[in-house]
C-alpha positions in Angstrom: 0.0 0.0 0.0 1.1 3.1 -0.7 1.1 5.3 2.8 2.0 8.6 1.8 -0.8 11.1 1.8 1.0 13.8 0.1 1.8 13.3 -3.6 5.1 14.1 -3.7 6.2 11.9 -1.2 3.7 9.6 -2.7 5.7 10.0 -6.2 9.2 9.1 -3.8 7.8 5.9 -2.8 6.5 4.8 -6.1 9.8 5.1 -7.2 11.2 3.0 -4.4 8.5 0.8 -5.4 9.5 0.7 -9.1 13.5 0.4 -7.8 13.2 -2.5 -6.1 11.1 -4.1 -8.8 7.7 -4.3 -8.3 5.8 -4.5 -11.4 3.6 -1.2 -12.5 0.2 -2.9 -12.2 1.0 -3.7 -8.3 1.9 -0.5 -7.6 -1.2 1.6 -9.8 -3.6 -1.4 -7.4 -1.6 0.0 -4.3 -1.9 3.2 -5.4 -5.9 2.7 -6.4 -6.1 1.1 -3.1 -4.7 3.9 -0.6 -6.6 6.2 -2.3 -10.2 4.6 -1.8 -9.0 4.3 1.9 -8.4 8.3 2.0 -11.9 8.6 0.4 -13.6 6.3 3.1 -11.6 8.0 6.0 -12.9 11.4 4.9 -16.3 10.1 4.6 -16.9 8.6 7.2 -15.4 11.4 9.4 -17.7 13.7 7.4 -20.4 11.0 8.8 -21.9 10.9 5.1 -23.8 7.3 4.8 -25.9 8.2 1.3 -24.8 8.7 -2.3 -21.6 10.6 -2.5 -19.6 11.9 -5.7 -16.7 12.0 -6.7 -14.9 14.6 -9.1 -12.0 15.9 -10.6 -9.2 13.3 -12.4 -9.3 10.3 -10.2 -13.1 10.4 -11.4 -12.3 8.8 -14.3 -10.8 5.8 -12.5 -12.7 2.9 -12.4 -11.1 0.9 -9.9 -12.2 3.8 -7.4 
């Protein structure tokens, strides 16, 4: 999983990631991963149960 919640430091450990070998499709489901974890942790602090919406770029990606 990748643990960083700011994207540069984000970007650092991808490319750790990609160092040491670990194939690009692992790391873009790590990366898809941490970020529907950020999304749930912000929802349910915001205590929203209901529909919810999601915009901007990571929109468009499906695994989210």
């Amino acid at each position: 999983m990748i643990s960083s919640t700011c994207v540069v430091f984000a970007k650092s450990e991808v490319m750790g990631l990609l160092e040491s070998g670990m194939s690009e499709n692992d790391i873009m489901a790590a990366y898809c991963s941490a970020m529907s974890h950020r999304i749930m942790e912000l929802l349910n602090r915001l205590g929203i149960k209901e529909k919810f919406a999601i915009t901007g770029g990571i929109a468009k990606t499906k695994a989210l």
